[in-house]
N, CA, C and O of each residue as an XYZ file, in Angstrom:
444
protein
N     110.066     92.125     83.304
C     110.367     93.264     82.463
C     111.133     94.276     83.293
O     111.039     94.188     84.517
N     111.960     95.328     82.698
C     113.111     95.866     83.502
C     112.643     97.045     82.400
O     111.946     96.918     81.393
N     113.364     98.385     83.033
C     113.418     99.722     82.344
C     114.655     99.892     83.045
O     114.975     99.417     84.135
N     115.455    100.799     82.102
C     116.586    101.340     81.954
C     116.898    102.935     80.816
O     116.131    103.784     80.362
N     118.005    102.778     80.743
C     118.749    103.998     79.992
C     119.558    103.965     79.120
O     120.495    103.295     79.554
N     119.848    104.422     77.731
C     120.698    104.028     76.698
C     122.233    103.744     77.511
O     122.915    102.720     77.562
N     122.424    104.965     78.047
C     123.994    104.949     78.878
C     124.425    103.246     79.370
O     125.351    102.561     78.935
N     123.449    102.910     80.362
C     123.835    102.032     80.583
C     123.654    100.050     80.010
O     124.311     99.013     80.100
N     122.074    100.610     79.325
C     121.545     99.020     78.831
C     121.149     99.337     77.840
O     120.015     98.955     77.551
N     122.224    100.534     76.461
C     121.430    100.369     75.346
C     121.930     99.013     74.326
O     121.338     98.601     73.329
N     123.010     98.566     74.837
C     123.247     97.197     74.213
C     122.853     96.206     74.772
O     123.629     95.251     74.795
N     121.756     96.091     75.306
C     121.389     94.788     76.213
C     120.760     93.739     75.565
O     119.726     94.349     75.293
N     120.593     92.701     75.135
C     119.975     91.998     74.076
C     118.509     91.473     74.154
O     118.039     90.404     73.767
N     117.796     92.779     74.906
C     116.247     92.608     75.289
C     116.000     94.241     74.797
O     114.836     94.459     74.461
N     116.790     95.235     74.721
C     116.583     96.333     74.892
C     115.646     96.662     73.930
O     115.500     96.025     72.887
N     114.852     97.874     74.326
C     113.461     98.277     73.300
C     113.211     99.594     73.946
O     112.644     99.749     75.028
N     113.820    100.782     72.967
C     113.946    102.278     72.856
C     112.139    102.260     72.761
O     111.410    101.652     71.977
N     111.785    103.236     73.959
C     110.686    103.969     74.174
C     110.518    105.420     73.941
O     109.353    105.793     74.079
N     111.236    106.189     73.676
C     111.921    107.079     73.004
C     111.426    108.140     71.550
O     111.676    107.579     70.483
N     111.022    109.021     71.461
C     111.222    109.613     70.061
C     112.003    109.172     69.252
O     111.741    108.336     68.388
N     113.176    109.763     69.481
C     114.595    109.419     69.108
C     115.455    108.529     70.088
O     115.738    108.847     71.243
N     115.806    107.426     69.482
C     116.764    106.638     69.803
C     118.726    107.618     69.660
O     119.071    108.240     68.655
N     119.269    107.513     70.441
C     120.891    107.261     69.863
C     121.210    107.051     68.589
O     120.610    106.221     67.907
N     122.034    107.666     68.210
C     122.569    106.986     66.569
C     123.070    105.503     66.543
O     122.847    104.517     65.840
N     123.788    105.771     67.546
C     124.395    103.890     67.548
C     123.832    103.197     68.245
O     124.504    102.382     68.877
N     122.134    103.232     68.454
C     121.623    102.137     68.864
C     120.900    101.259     67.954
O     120.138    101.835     67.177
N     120.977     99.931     67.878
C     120.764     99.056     66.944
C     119.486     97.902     67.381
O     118.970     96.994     66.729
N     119.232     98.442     68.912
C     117.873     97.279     69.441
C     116.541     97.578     68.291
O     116.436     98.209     67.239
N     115.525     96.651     69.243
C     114.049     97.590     68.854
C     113.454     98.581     69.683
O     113.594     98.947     70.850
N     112.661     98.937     68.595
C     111.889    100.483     69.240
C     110.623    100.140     68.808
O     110.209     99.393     67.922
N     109.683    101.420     70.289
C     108.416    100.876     70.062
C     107.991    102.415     70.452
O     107.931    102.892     71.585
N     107.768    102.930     69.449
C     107.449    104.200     69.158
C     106.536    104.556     69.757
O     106.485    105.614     70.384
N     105.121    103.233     69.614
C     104.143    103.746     70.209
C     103.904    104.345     71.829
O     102.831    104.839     72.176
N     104.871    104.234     72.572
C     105.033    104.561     73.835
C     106.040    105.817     74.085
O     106.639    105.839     75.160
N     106.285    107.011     73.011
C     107.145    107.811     73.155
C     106.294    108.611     73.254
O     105.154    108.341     72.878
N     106.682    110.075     73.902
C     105.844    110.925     74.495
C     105.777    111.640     72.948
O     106.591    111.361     72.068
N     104.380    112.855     72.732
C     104.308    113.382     71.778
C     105.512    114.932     72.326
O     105.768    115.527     73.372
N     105.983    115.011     70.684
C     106.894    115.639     70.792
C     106.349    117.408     71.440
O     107.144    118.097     72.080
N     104.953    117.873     71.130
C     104.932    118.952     71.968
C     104.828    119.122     72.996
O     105.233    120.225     73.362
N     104.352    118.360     73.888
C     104.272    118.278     75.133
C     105.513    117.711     75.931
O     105.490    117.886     77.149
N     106.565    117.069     75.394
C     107.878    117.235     75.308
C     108.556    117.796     75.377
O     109.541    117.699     76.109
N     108.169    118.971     74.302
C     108.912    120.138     74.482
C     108.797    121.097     75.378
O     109.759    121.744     75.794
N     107.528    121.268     75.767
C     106.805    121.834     76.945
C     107.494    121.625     78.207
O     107.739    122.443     79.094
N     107.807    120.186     78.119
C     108.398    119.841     79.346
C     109.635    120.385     80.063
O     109.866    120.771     81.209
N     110.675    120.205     78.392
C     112.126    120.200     78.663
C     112.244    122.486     78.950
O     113.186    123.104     79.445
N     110.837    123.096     78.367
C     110.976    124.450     78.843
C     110.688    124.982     79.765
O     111.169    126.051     80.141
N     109.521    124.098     80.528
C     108.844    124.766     82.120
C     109.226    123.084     83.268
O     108.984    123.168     84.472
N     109.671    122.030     82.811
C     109.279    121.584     84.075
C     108.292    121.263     84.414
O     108.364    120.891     85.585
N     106.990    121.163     83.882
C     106.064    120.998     84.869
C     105.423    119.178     84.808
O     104.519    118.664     84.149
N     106.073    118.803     85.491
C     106.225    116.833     85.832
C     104.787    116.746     85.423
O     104.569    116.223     84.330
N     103.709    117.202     86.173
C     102.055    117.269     86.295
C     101.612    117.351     85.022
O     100.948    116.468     84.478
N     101.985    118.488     84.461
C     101.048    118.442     83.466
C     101.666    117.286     81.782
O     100.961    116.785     80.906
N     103.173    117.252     81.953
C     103.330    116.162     81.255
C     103.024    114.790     81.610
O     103.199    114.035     80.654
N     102.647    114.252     82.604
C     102.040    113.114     82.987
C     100.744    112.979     82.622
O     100.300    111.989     82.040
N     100.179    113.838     82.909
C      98.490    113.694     82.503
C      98.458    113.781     80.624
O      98.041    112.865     79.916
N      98.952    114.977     80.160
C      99.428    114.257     78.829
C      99.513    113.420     78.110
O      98.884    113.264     77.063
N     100.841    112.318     78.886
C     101.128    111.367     78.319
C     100.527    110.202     78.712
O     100.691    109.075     78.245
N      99.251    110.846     80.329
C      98.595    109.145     80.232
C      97.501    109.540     79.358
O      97.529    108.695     78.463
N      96.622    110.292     79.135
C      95.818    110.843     77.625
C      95.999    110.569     76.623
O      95.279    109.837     75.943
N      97.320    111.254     76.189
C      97.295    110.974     74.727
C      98.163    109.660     74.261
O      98.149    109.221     73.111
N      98.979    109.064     75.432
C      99.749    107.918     74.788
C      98.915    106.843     75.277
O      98.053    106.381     74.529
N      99.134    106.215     76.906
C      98.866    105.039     77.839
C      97.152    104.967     77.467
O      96.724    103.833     77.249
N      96.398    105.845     77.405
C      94.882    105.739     77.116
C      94.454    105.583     75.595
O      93.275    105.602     75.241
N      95.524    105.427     74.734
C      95.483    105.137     73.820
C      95.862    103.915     72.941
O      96.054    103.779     71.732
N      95.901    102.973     74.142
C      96.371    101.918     74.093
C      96.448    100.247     74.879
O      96.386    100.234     76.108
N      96.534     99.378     74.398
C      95.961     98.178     74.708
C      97.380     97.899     75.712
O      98.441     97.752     75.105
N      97.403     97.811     77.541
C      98.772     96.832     77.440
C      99.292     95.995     77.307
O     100.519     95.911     77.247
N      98.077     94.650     77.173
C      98.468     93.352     76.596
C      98.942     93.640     75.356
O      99.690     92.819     74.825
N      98.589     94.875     74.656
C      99.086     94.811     73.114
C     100.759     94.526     73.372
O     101.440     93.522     73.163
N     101.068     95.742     73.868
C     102.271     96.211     74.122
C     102.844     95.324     74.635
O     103.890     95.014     74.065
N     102.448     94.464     75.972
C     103.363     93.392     76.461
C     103.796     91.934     75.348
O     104.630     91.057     75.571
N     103.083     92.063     74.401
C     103.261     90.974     73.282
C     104.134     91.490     72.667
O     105.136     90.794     72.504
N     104.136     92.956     72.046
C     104.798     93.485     71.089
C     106.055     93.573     71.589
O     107.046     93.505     70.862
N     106.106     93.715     72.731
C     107.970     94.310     73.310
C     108.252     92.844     74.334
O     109.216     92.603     75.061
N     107.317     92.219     74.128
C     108.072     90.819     75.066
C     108.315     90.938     76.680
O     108.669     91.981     77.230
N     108.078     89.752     77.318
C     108.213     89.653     78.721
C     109.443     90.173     79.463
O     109.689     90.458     80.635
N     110.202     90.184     78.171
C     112.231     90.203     78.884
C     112.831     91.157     77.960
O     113.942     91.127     77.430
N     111.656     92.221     77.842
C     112.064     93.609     77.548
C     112.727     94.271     78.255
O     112.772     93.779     79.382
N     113.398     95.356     78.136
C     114.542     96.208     79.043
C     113.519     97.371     78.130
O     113.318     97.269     76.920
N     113.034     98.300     78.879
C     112.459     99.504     78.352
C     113.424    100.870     78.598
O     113.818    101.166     79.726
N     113.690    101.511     77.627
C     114.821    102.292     77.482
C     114.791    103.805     77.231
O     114.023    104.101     76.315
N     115.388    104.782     77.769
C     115.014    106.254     77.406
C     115.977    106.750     77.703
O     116.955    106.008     77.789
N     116.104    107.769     77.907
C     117.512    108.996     78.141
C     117.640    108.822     79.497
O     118.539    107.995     79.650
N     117.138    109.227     80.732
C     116.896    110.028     81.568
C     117.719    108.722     82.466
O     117.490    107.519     82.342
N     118.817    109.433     83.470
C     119.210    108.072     84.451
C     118.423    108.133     85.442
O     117.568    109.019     85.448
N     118.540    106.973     86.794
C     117.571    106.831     87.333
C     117.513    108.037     88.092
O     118.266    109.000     87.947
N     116.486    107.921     88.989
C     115.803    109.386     89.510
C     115.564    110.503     88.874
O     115.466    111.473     89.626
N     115.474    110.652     88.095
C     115.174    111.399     87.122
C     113.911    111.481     86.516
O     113.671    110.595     85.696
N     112.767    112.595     86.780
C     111.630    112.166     86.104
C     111.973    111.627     84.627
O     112.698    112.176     83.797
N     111.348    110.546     84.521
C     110.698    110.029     83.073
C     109.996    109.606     82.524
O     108.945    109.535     83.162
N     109.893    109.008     81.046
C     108.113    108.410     80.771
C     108.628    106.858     81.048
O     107.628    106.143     81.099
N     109.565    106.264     81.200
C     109.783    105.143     80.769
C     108.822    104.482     82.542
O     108.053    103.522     82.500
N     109.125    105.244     83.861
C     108.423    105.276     84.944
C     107.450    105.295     85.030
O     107.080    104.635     86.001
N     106.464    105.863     84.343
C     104.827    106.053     84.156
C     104.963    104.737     83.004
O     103.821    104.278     83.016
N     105.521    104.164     82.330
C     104.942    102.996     81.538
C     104.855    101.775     82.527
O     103.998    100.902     82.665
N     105.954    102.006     83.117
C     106.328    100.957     84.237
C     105.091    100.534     85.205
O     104.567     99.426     85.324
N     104.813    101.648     85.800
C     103.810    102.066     86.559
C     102.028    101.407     85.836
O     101.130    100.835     86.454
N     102.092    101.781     84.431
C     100.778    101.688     83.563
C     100.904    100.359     83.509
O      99.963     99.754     84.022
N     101.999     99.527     82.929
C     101.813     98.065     82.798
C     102.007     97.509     83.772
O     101.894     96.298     83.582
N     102.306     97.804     84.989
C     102.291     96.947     86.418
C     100.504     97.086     86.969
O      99.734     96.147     87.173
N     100.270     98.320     87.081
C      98.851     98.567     87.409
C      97.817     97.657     86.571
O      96.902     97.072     87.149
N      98.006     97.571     85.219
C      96.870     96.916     84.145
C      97.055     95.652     84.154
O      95.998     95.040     84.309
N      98.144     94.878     84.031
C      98.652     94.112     84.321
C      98.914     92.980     85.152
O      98.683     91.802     84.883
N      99.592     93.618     86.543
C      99.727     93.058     87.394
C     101.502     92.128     87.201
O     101.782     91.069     87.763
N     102.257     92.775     86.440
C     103.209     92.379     86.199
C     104.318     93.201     86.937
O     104.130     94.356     87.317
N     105.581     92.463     87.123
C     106.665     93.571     87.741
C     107.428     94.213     87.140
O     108.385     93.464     86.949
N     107.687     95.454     86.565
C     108.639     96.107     85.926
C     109.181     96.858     87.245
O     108.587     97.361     88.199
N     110.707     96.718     86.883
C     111.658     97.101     87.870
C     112.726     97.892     86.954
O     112.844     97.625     85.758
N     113.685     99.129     87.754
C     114.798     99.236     87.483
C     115.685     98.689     87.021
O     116.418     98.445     87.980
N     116.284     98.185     85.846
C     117.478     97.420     85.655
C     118.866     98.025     86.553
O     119.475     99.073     86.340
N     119.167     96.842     87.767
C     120.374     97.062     88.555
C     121.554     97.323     87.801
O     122.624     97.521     88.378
């Protein structure tokens, strides 16, 4: 499994928007259930504070959820997808992180 960014792998033919909102012209799948809630979102994009949107989103999203679910639902040769290019805090990194830890699987950067 790979994570990426619309910019570069939103046409990839594994791709699966993690995302609120997808792009207009993106046409993959989306898996909603792994998008951050939109207030604490918003929170984010006004103070910055990495910390307290992480704990957040492992609360109210990642603890709310099965990752074998998720690894069935979005497939082994998923490309997991969001705005943010690399280095850039994002959630698509903490999923990465959640399904490698529970798991024991490798999600990597798409090169």
């Amino acid at each position: 499994m790979n994570t990426s960014y619309y910019a570069k792998s939103g046409d990839h033919p594994n791709a699966v928007s993690i995302a609120g909102r997808a792009p207009a012209d993106f046409t993959g799948r989306e898996c909603k259930k792994l998008a951050p809630r939109l207030w604490f979102f918003k929170k984010y994009k006004l103070d910055g504070d990495t910390e307290f949107y992480t704990q957040q989103y492992q609360s109210e999203v990642l603890d709310q959820l099965d990752p074998q679910e998720i690894l069935w639902e979005v497939g082994e040769d998923a490309v997991l997808l969001c705005w943010e290019k690399p280095g850039k805090f994002c959630h698509r990194h903490l999923v990465a992180k959640w399904l490698s830890e529970k798991l024991g699987i490798e999600v990597t950067e798409l090169k």
